[in-house]
C-alpha positions, 0 to 999 in steps of 0.5 A: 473477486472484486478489487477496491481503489484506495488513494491517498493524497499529498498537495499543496503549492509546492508538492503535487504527489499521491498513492493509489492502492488496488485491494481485494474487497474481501479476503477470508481465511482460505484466501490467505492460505491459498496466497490470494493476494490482499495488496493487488497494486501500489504506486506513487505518483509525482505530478511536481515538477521536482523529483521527491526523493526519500520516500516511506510508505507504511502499512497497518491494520486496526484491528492489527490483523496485518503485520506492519510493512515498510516499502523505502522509494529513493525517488520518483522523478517529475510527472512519473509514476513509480509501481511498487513491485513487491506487495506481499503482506503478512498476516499477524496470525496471533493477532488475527485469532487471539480472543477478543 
């Protein structure tokens, strides 16, 4: 199954810091229900030269066929990287099957 790369970035003279994301390219049904993971890798890179602490990232789709996820990082130190461990997602079954 082929993954694809997602980033995300922040930069200015003060913070220097993104995300990269790894997704499946596709996922249908039957991936979902034999638990193929949509969400392979996540990270926050700080490439600052200060801690950034405080952190919120937010998942969502459009259409909503995920439910939304929150993932709190207390801080990610100077020239780290810091690897989300817990990427499940759910699916939003009435909103992935509700009729148009």
């Amino acid at each position: 199954m082929e993954d694809q790369q997602i980033q995300g970035n922040t930069a200015s003279e003060n913070h220097a810091h993104h995300i990269d994301a790894t997704l499946v390219a596709k996922l249908n049904l039957a991936d979902f229900q034999n638990a193929v993971p949509l969400l392979r890798e996540l990270s926050v890179a700080n490439d600052a030269a200060e801690t950034i602490t405080g952190l919120e990232l937010h998942l969502e789709s459009a259409p909503a066929f995920l439910k939304p996820k929150v993932w709190r990082i207390d801080a990610v130190a100077a020239g780290s990287r810091y690897h989300v461990t817990a990427l499940d997602v759910e699916l939003d079954w009435g909103a992935a099957f509700a009729p148009d």
